[in-house]
C-alpha positions in Angstrom: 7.1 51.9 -19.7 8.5 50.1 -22.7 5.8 49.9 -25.6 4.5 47.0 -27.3 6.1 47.6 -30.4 9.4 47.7 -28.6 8.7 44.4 -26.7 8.4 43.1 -30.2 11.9 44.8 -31.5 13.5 43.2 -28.6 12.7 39.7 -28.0 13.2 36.6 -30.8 10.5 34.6 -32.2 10.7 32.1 -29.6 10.6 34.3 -27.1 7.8 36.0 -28.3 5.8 32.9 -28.6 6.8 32.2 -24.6 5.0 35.4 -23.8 2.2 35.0 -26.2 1.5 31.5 -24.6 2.1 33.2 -20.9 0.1 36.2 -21.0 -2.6 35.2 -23.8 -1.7 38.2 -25.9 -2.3 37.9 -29.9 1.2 37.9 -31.9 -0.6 40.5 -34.2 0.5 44.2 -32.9 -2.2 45.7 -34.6 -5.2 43.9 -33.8 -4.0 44.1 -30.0 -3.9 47.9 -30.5 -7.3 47.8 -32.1 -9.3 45.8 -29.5 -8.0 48.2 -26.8 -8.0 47.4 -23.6 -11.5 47.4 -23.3 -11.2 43.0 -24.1 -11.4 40.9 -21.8 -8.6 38.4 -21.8 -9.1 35.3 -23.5 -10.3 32.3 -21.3 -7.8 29.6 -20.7 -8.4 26.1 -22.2 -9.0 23.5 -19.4 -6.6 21.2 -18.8 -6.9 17.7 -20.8 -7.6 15.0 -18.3 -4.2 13.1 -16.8 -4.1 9.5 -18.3 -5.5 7.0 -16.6 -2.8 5.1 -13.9 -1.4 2.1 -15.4 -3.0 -1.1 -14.6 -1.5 -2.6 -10.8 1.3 -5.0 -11.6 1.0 -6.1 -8.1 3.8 -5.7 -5.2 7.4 -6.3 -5.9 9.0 -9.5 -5.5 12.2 -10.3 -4.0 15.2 -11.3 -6.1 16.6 -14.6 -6.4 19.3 -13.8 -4.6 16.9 -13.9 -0.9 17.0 -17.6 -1.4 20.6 -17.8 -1.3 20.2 -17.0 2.2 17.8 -20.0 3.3 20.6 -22.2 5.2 20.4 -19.7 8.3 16.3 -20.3 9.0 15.5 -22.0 12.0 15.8 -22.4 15.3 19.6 -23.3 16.1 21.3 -24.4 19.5 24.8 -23.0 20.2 27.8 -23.6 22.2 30.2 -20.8 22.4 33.4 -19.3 23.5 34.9 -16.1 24.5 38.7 -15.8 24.3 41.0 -14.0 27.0 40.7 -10.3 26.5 39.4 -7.5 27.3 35.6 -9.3 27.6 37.5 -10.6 30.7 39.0 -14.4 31.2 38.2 -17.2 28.8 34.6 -18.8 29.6 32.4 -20.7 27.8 28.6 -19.8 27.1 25.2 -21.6 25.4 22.7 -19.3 23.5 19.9 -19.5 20.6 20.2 -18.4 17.4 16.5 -18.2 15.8 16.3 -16.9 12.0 12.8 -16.2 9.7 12.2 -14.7 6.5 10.3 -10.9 7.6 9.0 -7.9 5.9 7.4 -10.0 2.5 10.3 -12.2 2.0 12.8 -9.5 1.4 14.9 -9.5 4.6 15.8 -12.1 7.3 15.3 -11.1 11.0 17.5 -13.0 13.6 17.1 -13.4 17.2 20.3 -14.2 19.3 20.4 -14.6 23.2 23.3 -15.9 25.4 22.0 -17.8 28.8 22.9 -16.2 31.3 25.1 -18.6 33.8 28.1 -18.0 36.3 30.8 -18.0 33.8 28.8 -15.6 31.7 27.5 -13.0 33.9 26.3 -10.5 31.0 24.9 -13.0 28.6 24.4 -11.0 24.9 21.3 -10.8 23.4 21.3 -9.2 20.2 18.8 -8.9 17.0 19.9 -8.4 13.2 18.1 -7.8 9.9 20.3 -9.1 6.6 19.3 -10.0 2.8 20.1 -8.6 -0.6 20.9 -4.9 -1.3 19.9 -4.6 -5.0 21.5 -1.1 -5.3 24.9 -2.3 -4.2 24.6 -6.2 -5.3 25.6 -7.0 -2.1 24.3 -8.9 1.5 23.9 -6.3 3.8 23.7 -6.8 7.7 22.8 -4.9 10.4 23.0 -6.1 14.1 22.0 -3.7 17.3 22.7 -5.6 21.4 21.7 -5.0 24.8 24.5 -3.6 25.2 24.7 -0.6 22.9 26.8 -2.0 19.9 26.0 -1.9 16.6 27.4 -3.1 13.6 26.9 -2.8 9.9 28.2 -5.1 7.0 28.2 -6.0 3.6 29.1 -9.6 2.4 29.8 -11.0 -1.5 27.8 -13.9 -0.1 28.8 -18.1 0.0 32.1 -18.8 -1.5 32.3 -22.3 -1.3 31.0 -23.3 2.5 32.4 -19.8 4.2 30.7 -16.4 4.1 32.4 -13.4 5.3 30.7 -10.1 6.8 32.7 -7.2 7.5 32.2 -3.7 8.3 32.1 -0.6 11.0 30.1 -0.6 14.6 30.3 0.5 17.8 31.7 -1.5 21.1 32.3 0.0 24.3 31.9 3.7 23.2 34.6 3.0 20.3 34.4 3.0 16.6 35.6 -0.6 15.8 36.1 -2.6 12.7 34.1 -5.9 12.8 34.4 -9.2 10.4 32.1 -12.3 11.1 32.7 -15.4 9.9 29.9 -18.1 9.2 31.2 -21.6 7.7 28.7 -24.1 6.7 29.6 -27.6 8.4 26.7 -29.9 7.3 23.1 -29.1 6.6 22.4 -28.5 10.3 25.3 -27.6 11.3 27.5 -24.3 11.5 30.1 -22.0 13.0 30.4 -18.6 13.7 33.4 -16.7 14.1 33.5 -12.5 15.4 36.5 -10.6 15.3 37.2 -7.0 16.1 40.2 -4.7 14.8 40.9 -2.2 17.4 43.8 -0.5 16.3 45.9 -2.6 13.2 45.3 -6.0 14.8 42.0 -8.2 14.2 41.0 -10.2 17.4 38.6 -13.0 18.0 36.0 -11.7 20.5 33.8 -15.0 20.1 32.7 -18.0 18.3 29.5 -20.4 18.3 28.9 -23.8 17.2 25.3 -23.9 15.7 23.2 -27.0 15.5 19.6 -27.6 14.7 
């Protein structure tokens, strides 16, 4: 076993005083040898009390940029169309389209529900979150449907009356691009626009009229 002495001889001055604060042994070699082992170590210090938590600012707030979002609340009326495709033949469809601010103010929730009627056999009724990502700077939104599609999308927001959504979801078991459309037509009045990119090509797969 390697002595003290040679513990000494081998390690720096910083590394000695790592040990010396580690172990509790005196830096002095000879007044360690001299107490024996017969001392019992010295007693640790307790530890100073932690500061005291800073006082509570309160909850966070959401950013400006929320409010940017406001033209969408409500309760709007639609009349839609679906385009010859695969969906089937052309047909025509009413729904609801019903937006509030959730979760503190920080996000939007949205309700949408196709009636059901003979043209439209397997009305869509779907449910979305979107608002402000502060991370990315960007409008995020994420919509889920009864029928097992998903889609996720980021937006730079209004330019001029038109905001554009695009992104990545599922439909029909397939990994599909997906851009939506929404165009500001007077203060109660919009329209909505989906398209899908299966492949190279972007096709419409929908569009509402929203008034409320």
């Amino acid at each position: 076993m390697p002595t003290f002495r040679s513990l000494f001889a081998a390690l720096t001055a910083g590394s000695l005083a790592l040990l010396v604060v580690g172990v509790g042994i005196a830096p002095v070699a000879g007044r360690a040898h001299a107490q024996g082992a017969a001392e019992k170590p010295a007693e640790k210090k307790a530890a100073a009390p932690a500061s005291p938590p800073a006082p509570n600012a309160g909850p966070p707030k959401p950013g400006p940029e929320i409010d940017h979002l406001k033209f969408f609340e409500g309760n709007w009326r639609c009349d839609g169309k679906v385009p010859a495709g695969p969906m089937g033949p052309e047909h025509g469809f009413k729904s609801t389209f019903k937006v509030k601010r959730d979760l503190d103010g920080f996000w939007y929730v949205a309700e949408y529900e196709q009636k059901k009627s003979k043209e439209n056999p397997v009305p869509i009724r779907a449910r979305a979150y979107f608002g402000y990502d502060g991370g990315t700077k960007k409008y995020v939104l994420s919509v889920f449907d009864n029928v097992g599609g998903i889609v996720l999308e980021t937006s730079p927001g209004w330019e001029g009356e038109r905001m554009i959504a695009s992104g990545e979801g599922t439909a029909m078991g397939q990994r599909v691009g997906f851009r939506e459309t929404f165009t500001k037509k007077a203060e109660k009045e919009m329209a909505w626009l989906g398209e899908m990119k299966m492949g190279k090509d972007w096709m419409v797969v929908g569009s509402d009229t929203c008034r409320r």
